[in-house]
VEXDREN-598295 format. One record per residue (C-alpha): x negated, y negated, z negated; residue in three letters. Coordinates in steps of 0.5 Angstrom, whole numbers, padded with zeros to 4 digits, always signed. Each point is the difference from the previous one (the first is absolute). Example, Ala and Ser with C-alpha at 12.3 -4.5 7.8 and 13.67 -1.06 7.14 Angstrom:
<atoms>
-0025+0009-0016Ala/-0002-0007+0002Ser/
</atoms>
This chain:
<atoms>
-0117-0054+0025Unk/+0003-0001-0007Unk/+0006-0003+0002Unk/+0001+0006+0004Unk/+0000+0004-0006Unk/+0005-0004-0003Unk/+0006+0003+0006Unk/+0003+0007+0000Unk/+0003+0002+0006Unk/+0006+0006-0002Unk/+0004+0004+0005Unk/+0007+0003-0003Unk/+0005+0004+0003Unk/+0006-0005-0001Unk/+0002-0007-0003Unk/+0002+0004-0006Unk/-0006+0003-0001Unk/-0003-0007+0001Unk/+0002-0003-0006Unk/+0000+0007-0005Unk/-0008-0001+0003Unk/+0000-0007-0003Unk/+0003+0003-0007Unk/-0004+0006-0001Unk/-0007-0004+0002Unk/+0002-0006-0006Unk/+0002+0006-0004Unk/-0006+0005+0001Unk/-0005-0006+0000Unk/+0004-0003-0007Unk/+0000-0006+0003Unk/+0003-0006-0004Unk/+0007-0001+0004Unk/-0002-0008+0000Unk/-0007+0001+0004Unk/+0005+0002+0007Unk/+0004-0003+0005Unk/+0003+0005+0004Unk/+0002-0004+0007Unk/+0005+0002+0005Unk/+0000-0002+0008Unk/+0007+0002+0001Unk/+0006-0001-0004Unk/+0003+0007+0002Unk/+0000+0005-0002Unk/-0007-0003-0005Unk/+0005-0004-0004Unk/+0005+0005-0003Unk/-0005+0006+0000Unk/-0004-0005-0005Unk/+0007-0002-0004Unk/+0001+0007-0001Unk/-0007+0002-0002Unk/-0001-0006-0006Unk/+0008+0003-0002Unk/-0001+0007+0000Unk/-0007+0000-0003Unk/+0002-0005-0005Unk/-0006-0004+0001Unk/+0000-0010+0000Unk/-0001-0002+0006Unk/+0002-0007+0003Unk/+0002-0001+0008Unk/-0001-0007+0002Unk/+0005+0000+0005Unk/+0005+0003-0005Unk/+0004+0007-0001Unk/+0005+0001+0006Unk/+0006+0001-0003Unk/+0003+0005+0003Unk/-0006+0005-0003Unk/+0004-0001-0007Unk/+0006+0004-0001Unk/+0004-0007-0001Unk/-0001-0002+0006Unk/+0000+0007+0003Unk/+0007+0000-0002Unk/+0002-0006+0003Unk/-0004+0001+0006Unk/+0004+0007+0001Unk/+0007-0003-0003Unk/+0000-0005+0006Unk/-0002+0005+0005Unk/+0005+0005-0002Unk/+0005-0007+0001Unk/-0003-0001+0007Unk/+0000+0006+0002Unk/+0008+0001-0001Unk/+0000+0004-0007Unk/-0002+0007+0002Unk/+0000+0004-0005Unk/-0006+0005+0000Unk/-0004-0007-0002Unk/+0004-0001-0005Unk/-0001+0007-0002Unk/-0007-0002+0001Unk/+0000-0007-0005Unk/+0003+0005-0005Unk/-0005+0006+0000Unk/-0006-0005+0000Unk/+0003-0003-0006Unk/+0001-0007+0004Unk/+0006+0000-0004Unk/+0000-0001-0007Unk/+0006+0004-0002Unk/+0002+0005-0004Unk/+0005+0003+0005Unk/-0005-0001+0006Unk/-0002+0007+0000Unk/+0008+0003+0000Unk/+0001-0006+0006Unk/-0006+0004+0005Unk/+0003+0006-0003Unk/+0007-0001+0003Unk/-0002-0005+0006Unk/-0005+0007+0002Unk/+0006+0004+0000Unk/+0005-0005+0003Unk/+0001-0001+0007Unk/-0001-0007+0001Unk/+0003-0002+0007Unk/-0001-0005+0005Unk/+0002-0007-0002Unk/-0002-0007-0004Unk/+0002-0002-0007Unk/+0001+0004-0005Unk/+0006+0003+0003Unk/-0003+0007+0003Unk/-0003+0001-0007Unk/+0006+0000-0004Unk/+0004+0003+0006Unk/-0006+0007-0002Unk/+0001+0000-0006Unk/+0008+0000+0000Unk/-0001+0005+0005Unk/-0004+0004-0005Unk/+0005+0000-0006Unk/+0005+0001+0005Unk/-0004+0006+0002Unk/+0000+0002-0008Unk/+0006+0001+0000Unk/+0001+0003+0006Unk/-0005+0005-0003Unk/+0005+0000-0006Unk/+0006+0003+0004Unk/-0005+0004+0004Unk/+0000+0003-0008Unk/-0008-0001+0001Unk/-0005-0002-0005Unk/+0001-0008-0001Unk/-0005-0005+0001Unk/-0003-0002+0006Unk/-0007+0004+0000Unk/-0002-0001-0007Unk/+0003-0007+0000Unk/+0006-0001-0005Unk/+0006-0006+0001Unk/-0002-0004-0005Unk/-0008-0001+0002Unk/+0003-0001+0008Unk/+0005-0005-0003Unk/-0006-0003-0004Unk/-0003-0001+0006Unk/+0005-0003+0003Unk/+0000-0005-0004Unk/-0007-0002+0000Unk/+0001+0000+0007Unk/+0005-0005+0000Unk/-0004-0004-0005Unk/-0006+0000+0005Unk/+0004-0002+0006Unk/+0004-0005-0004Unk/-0008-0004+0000Unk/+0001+0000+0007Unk/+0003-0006+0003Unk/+0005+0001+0005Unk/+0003-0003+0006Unk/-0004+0000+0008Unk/-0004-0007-0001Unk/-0004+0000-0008Unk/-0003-0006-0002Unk/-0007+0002-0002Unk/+0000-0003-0007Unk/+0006+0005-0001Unk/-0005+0006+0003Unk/-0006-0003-0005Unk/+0005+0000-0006Unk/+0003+0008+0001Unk/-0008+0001+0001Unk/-0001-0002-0007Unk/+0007+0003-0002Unk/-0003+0006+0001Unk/-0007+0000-0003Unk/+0004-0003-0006Unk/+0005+0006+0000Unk/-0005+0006+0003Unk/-0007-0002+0000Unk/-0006+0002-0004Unk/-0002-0007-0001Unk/-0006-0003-0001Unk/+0001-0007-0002Unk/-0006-0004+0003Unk/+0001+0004+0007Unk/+0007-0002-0001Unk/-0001-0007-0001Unk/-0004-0001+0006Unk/+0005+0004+0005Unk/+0006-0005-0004Unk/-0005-0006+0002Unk/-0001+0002+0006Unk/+0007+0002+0002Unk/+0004-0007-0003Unk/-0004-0004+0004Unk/+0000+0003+0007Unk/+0007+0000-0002Unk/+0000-0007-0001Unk/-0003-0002+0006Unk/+0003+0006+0005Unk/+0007-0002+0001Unk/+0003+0004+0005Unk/+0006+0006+0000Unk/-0002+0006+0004Unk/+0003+0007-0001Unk/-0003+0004-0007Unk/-0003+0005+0004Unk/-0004-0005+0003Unk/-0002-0004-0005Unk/-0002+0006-0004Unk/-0005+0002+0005Unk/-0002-0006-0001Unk/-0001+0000-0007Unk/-0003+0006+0000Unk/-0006-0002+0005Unk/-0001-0006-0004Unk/-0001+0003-0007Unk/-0005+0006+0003Unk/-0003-0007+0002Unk/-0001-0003-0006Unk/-0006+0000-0006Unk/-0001-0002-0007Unk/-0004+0000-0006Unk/-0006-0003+0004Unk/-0005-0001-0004Unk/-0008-0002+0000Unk/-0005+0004-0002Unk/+0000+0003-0008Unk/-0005+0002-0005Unk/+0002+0007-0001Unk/+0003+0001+0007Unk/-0001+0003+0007Unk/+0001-0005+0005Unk/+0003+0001+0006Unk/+0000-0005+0007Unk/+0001+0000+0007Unk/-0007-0001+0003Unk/+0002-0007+0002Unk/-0001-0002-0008Unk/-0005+0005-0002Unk/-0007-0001-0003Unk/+0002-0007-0004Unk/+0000+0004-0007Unk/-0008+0002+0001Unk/+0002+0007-0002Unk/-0005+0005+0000Unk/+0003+0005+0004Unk/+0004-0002+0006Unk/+0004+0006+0003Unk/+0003-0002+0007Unk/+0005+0005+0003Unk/+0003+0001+0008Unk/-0006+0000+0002Unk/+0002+0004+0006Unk/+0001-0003+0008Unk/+0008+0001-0001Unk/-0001-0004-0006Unk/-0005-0005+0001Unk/+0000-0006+0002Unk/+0006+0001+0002Unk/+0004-0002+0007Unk/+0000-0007+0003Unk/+0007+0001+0002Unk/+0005-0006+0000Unk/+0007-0001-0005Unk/+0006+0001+0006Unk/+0003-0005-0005Unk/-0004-0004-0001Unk/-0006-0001+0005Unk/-0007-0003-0002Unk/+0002-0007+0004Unk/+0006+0000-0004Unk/-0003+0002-0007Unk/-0005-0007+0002Unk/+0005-0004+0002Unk/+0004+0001-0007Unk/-0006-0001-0004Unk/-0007+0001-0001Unk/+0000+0005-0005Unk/+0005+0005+0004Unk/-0006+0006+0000Unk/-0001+0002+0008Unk/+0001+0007+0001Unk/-0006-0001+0006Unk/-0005-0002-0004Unk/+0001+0005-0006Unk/-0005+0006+0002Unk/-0005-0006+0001Unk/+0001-0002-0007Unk/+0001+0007-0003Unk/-0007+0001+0003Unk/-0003-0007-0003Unk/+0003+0002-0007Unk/-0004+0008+0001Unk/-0006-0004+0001Unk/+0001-0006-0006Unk/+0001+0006-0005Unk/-0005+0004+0002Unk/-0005-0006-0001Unk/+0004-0003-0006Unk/-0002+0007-0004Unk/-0004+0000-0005Unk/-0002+0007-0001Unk/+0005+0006+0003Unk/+0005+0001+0006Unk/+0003+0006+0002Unk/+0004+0000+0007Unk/+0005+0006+0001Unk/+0003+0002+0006Unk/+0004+0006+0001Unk/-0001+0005+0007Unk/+0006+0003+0000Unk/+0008-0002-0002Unk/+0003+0005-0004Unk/+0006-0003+0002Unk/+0000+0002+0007Unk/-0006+0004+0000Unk/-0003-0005+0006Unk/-0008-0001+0000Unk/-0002-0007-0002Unk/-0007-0003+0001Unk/-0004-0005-0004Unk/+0000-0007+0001Unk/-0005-0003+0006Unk/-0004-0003-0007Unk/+0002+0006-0004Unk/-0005+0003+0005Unk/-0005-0006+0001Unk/-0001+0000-0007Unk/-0001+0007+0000Unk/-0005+0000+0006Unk/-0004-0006-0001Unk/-0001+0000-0008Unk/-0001+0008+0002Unk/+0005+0002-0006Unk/+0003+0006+0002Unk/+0006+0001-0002Unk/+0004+0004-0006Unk/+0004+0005+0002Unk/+0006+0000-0007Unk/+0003+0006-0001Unk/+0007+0000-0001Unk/+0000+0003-0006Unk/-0005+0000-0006Unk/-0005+0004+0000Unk/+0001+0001-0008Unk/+0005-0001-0006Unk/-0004-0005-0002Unk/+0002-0004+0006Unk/+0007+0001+0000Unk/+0005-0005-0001Unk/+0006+0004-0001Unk/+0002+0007-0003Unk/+0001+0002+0007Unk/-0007-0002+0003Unk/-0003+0003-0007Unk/+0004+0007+0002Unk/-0003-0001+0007Unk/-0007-0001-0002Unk/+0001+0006-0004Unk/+0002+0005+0004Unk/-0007+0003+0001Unk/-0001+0002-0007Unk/+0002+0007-0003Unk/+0005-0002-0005Unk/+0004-0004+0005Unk/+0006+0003-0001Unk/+0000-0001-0007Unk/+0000-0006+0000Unk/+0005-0002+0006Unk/+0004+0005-0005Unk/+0000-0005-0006Unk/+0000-0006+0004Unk/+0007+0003+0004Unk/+0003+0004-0005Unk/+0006+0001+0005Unk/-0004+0002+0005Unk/-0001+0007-0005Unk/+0007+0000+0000Unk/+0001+0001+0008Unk/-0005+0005+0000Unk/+0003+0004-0005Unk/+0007+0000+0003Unk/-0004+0002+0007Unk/-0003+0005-0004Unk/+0006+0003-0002Unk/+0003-0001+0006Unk/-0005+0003+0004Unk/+0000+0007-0005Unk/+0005+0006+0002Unk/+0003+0000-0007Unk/+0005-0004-0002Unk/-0001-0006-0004Unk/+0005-0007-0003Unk/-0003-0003+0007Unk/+0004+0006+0003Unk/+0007-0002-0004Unk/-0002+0005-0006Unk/+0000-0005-0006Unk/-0002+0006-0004Unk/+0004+0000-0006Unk/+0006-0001-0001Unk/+0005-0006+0001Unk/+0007+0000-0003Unk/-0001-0007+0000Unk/+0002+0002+0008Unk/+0005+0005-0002Unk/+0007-0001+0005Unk/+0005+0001-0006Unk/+0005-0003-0003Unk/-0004-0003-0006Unk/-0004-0004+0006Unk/+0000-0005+0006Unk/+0006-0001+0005Unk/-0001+0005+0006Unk/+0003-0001+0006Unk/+0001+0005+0006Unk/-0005-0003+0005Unk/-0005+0000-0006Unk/+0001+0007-0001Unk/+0000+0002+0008Unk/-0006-0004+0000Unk/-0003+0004-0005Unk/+0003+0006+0003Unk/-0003-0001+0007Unk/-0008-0002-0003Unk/-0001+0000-0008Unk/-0007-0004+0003Unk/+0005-0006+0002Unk/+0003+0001-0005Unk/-0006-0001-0005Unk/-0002-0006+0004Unk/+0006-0004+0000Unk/+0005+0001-0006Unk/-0007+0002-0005Unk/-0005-0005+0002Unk/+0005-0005+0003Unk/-0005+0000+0006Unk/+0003-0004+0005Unk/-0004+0000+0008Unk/+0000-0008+0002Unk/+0002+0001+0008Unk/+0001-0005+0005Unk/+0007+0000+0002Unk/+0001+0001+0007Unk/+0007-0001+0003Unk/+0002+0004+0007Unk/+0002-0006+0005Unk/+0006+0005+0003Unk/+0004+0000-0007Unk/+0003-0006-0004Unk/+0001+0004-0006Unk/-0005+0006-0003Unk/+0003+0006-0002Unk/+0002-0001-0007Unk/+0003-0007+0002Unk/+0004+0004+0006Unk/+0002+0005-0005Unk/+0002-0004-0005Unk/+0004-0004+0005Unk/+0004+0006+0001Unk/+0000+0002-0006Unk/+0004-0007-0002Unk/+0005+0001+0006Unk/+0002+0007-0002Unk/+0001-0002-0007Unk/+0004-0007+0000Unk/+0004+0004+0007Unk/+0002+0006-0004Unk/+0001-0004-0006Unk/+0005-0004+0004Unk/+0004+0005+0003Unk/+0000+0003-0006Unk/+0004-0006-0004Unk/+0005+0000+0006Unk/+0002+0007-0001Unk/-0002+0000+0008Unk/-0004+0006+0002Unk/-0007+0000+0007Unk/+0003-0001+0006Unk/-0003-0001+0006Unk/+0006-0004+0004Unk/+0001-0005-0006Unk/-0006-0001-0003Unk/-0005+0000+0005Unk/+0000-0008+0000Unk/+0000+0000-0007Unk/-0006+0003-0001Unk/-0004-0005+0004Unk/+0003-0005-0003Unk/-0003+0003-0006Unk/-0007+0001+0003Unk/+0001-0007+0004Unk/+0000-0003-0008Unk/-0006+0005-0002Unk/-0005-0002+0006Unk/+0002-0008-0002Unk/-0002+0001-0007Unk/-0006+0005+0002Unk/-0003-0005+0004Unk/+0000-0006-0006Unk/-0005+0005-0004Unk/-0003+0003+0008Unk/+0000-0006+0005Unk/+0000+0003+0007Unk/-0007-0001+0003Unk/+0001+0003+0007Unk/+0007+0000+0003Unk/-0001+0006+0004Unk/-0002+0004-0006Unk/+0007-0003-0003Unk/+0004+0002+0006Unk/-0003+0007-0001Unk/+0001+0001-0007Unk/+0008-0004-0001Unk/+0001+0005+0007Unk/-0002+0007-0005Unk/+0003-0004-0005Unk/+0006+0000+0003Unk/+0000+0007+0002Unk/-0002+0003-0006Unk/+0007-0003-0003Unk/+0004+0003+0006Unk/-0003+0006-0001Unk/+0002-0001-0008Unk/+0007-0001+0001Unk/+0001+0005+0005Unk/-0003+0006-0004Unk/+0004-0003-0007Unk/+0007+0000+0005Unk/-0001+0008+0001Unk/-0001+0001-0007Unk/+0006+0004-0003Unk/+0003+0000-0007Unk/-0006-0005-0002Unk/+0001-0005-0005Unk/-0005-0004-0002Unk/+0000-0001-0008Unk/-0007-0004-0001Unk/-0005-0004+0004Unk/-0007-0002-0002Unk/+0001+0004-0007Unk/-0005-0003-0004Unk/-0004+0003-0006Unk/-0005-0003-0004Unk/+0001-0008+0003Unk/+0005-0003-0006Unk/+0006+0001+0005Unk/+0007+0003-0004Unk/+0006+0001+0004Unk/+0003+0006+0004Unk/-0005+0006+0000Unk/-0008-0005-0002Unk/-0002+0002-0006Unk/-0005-0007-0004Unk/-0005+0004-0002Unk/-0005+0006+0003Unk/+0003+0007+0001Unk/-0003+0005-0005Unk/+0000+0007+0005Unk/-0001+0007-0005Unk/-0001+0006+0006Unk/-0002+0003-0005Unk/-0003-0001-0008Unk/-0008-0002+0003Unk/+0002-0003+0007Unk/+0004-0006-0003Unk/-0002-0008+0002Unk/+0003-0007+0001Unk/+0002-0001+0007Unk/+0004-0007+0004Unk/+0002-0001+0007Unk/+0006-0001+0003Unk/+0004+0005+0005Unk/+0002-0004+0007Unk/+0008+0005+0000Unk/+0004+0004-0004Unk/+0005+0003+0003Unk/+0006+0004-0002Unk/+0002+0006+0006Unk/+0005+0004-0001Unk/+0000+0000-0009Unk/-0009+0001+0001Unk/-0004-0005-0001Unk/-0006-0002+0005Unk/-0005-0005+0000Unk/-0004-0002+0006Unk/-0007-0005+0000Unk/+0001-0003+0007Unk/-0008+0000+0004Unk/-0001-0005+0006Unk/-0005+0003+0001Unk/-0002+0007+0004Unk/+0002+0007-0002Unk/-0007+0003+0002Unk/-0002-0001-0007Unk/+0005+0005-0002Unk/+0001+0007+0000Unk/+0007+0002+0001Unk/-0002+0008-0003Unk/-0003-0003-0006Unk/+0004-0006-0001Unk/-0006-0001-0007Unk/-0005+0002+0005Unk/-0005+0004-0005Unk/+0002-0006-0005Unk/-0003-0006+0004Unk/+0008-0003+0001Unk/+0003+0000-0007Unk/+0005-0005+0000Unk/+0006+0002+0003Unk/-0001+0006-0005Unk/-0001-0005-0006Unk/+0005-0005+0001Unk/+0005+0007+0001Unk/-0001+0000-0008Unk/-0001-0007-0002Unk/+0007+0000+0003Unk/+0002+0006-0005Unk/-0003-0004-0006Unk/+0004-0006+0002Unk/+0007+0004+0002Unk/-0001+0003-0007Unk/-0001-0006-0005Unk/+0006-0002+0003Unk/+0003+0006-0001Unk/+0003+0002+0006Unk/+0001+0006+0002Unk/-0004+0000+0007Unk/-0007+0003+0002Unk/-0004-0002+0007Unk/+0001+0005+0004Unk/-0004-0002+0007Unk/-0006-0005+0000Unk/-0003-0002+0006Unk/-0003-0005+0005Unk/+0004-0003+0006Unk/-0003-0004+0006Unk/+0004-0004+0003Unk/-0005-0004+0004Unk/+0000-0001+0007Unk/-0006+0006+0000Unk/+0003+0005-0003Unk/+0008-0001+0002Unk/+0003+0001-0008Unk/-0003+0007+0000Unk/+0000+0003-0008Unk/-0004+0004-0004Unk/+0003+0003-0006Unk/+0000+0005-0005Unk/+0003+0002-0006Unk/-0004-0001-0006Unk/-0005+0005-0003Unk/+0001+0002-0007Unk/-0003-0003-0005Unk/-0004+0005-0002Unk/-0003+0000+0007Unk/-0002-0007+0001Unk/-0003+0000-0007Unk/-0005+0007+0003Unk/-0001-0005+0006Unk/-0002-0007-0006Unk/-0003+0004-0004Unk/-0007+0002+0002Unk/+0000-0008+0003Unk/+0001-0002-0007Unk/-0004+0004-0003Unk/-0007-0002+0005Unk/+0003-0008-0003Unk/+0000+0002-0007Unk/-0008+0004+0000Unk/-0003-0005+0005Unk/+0000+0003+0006Unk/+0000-0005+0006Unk/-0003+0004+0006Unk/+0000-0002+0007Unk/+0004+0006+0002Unk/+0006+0000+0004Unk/+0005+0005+0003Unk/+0000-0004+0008Unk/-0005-0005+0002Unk/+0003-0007-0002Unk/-0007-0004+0000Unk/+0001-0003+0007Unk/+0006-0005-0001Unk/-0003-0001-0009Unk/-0002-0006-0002Unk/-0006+0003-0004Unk/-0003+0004+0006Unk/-0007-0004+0001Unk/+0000+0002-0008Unk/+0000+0007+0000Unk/+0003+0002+0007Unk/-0008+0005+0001Unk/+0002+0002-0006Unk/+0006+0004-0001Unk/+0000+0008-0002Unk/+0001+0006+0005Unk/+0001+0006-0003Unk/-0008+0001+0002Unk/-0002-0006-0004Unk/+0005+0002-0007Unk/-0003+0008+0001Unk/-0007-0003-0001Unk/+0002-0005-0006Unk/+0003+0006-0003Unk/-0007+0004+0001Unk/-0004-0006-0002Unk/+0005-0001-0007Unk/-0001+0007-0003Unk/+0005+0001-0005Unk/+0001-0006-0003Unk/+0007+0001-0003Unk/+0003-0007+0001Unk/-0002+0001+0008Unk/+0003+0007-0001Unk/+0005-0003-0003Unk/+0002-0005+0005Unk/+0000+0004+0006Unk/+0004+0004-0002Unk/+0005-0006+0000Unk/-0003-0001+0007Unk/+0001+0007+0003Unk/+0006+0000-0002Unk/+0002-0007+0002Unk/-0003+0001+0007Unk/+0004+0007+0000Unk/+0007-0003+0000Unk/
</atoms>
């Protein structure tokens, strides 16, 4: 009966909750760390979960059977970097190496950055990779003739292109070729740790000595895939740092060496039917029958669950004092019932031990292992909440921005900083503006607020339609191209648009952007290609037969640019200072497609591939939600007059000359100064006092990039009519709606 005593039996609700039973016992009963042995019955998933448990809990242990490599970060990262070479370098592994810290380097956080936003095409080698990022600086600059803000989702040109140096840098390790031998692939393995790893010199010292000498017996070239798969299998396979057991020291064995160290206290995990004594299945590799006829020391696969059973015995009549066996009755993992072992249950019935049943979780913080579990513990009593509130100081922050968000009034989570910002003021003394920053501000002052203030960029999975070979803005800037360089030649000839002697050259034209378009955006579906050189080509006859019906039009300026260092003609190097009037004066850049000169008149003309849905042909500002035309109209002036000429824009406008809307244009002679200006004022005035509400003049959540953010948010004429009552009379709110009545009035 005493011998009896000395078993426990335990019962645990999955295999990791095994092993954090074992912990909490050693801890609650301050058992010395050398007076137990925790030993396993199955190397998966028991192993790693010990590995990980010693790490994270700081705590000395031994493994007799040594540490498996690919549980240390160096062998991690090896481990990942073959099978990211195996796999055919696709990049949301990559992205994952980097998040995980799997490389070592300054800019690997930028390289998840813009892999994250790339679209990396389908292919091997490095050649997609850096075809998406080409693509990307050509949609900068794209989005530089589209006079919209540069960068590419908060991505600057010199991050992109430090990126893609390290790419190139990382791809270099890689040997190329369609046979490798396998030292080379071992070497670029190496390589990599040296320049990317978080090296730990013994872990790197096992997997060098072990690489070179399979190396050394290996002589064979085979693709680098794979070998690298290979690699891969066989480094997740190795361990190292085996070692007996040591004063001071948890040991850790699998059964079949357990209960040599005459320890006190022996933990046997996996003592569950699914885990022990295991199957009896055959190696299909290499079949027992095989195994004995190349040695005798070969283990056999059918033999194994006997042995495992004699080893349980062995130990159990080995201990000297006590042995707890641990069997868990349901996977976490998939959530599937397990039983005990048979002699889990013999035990159980025959010594009348009756079986523990472990909750998952401590019963009191003293038996926590971590913060967590000490958290959890502590839930039942009354100042729970205070304590989780200084062990997670940000979760107080969450609740305070739900609670003001939640609340009728209006705070700084609603956009209202509160006080005011001149360091935000649109003026002349402050940043560079651009017309798409101020009709981004004009159409919701929200976005705005989340975009230009705190530079909050939405990381998304770009997704491309399978019709199209080119996204709008590259179809668009395609164009744009084509008219300038078409109108531009026309022009140095003295010829004018003529439908019967320009038609070819115009395709010659397009012909040479498509060509150059398909280095930067290589055709991945040939139907989409045909589609979009047929619209394309469309779109071009549409462009030459309006421009042939032009009379009395001389173009005088192509791609006018101002603020972008280019001189000549009508560009201006530096930024346009627009005055509307003494406290509506700012800094703008862009560039204007056309200037024309009708009829002793100057108008200018902003080409949109697009479709005209958007605008109104009544109110060409519509309500100050486009402002473009209307601002490049004074640029223009401003231009005109520091190079003293004599001539003021008279028509400013819009023009479609794509295949959707058939050259159609929307112009307008440009409002007065003083009436633009009343339009910026109040925009300017909410910037200046702080006040980014999520209001806006029509619905434009729907196609936002920031809608799963605050879409559920925006404020109707009901929600602003309660923030008023709830505000009272603060005169800094007053103050700011004036500002916005008077915007939403415009």
């Amino acid at each position: 009966m005493e011998t009896y005593s000395q078993i426990q039996l335990c019962e645990t609700l999955g295999t990791e909750t095994e092993i954090s039973t074992v912990l909490r016992d050693i801890r609650s009963g301050t058992i010395p760390l050398d007076t137990v042995e925790i030993a396993y019955t199955s190397e998966m998933p028991y192993v790693s979960l010990l590995c990980d448990a010693v790490q994270r809990y700081d705590l000395p242990a031994t493994f007799a059977e040594g540490i498996p490599i690919s549980t240390t970060r160096t062998g991690r990262a090896l481990v990942n970097f073959y099978r990211w070479v195996g796999a055919g370098y696709p990049s949301d592994e990559l992205v994952m190496m980097c998040r995980a810290g799997l490389i070592a380097s300054e800019s690997a956080p930028a390289i998840a950055t813009v892999l994250q936003h790339a679209h990396i095409g389908e292919g091997e080698g490095p050649r997609p990779y850096f075809i998406a990022l080409n693509q990307i600086k050509a949609n900068m600059q794209d989005r530089e003739t589209e006079n919209s803000e540069t960068g590419h989702r908060g991505l600057s040109l010199e991050e992109i292109e430090a990126v893609e140096e390290e790419l190139k840098r990382l791809f270099a390790l890689i040997p190329k070729g369609p046979n490798v031998s396998l030292d080379v692939l071992v070497n670029a393995g190496l390589q990599f740790l040296e320049h990317y790893g978080n090296v730990e010199d013994e872990v790197l010292t096992a997997i060098r000595d072990r690489l070179h000498h399979v190396a050394q017996s290996v002589r064979r070239k085979a693709p680098a895939r794979r070998l690298a798969n290979r690699l891969s299998e066989l480094i997740t396979n190795l361990s190292f740092k085996a070692e007996a057991a040591k004063p001071g020291h948890l040991s850790i064995a699998p059964l079949s060496r357990a209960g040599y160290t005459n320890r006190a206290h022996i933990y046997i995990t996996g003592m569950d039917e699914a885990t022990f004594p295991g199957g009896a299945t055959e190696d299909p590799i290499l079949l027992d029958g095989e195994r004995s006829g190349v040695s005798g020391e070969l283990e056999l696969r059918r033999t194994r669950p006997a042995e495992q059973v004699w080893h349980l015995i062995r130990v159990l009549g080995m201990a000297s004092n006590k042995v707890t066996l641990l069997s868990c009755h349901r996977s976490l993992s998939d959530s599937r019932e397990r039983y005990p072992a048979a002699l889990f249950q013999q035990a159980a019935e025959q010594m009348n031990i009756n079986p523990v049943i472990v909750p998952t979780l401590p019963e009191n913080s003293a038996q926590a292992l971590d913060d967590a579990e000490a958290l959890i513990a502590h839930y039942p009593s009354a100042d729970y909440e205070s304590v989780v509130n200084r062990t997670f100081p940000y979760l107080v922050s969450g609740q305070k921005a739900r609670q003001n968000r939640e609340w009728s009034g209006l705070t700084t989570y609603d956009g209202w900083l509160g006080e005011t910002t001149s360091e935000l003021a649109i003026t002349a003394q402050h940043d560079i503006i651009s017309p798409s920053k101020l009709e981004m501000l004009a159409r919701c002052p929200y976005r705005y607020f989340l975009n230009h203030v705190l530079e909050i960029q939405p990381i998304e999975k770009v997704e491309t339609d399978p019709t199209r070979w080119l996204d709008p803005l590259s179809y668009g800037a395609l164009l744009h191209a084509l008219f300038h360089k078409f109108m531009q030649l026309l022009k140095a000839r003295g010829e004018r648009p003529d439908r019967e002697r320009h038609g070819t050259l115009i395709q010659k034209l397009l012909q040479k952007e498509i060509e150059a378009k398909k280095e930067t955006h290589p055709v991945e579906h040939e139907a989409a290609y045909r589609a979009d050189v047929k619209r394309l080509s469309q779109a071009a006859q549409v462009f030459l037969s309006v421009e042939s019906d032009q009379k009395n039009t001389d173009p005088i300026g192509f791609e006018v640019s101002f603020g972008f260092g280019e001189s000549g003609g009508l560009n201006s190097e530096t930024p346009v200072t627009l005055e509307l009037a003494e406290d509506v004066a700012f800094r703008i850049r862009g560039r204007i497609d056309r200037v024309d000169r009708v009829e002793n008149e100057i108008v200018i003309w902003d080409y949109k591939t697009g479709s005209m849905a958007q605008y109104d042909e009544q109110d060409l500002l519509k309500r100050g939600t486009h402002l473009q035309w209307a601002l490049y109209a004074y640029v223009l002036n401003s231009i005109l007059k520091q190079q003293q000429e004599p001539d003021r824009v008279q028509l400013s406008g819009y023009v479609f000359p794509g295949d959707r809307e058939h050259g159609r244009r929307l112009a307008e002679t440009p409002p007065a100064p003083e009436a633009l200006a009343n339009v910026l004022r109040p925009l300017f005035e909410l910037v200046e006092n702080g006040g980014f509400f999520h209001i806006q003049k029509s619905q434009e959540c729907d196609y936002c990039i920031y809608n799963r953010v605050c879409s559920k948010e925006r404020l109707d004429a009901n929600a602003l009519a309660t923030a008023r009552e709830t505000m009272g009379d603060d005169p800094d709110f007053t103050s700011l709606l004036d500002s916005l009545n008077r915007w939403m009035g415009i």
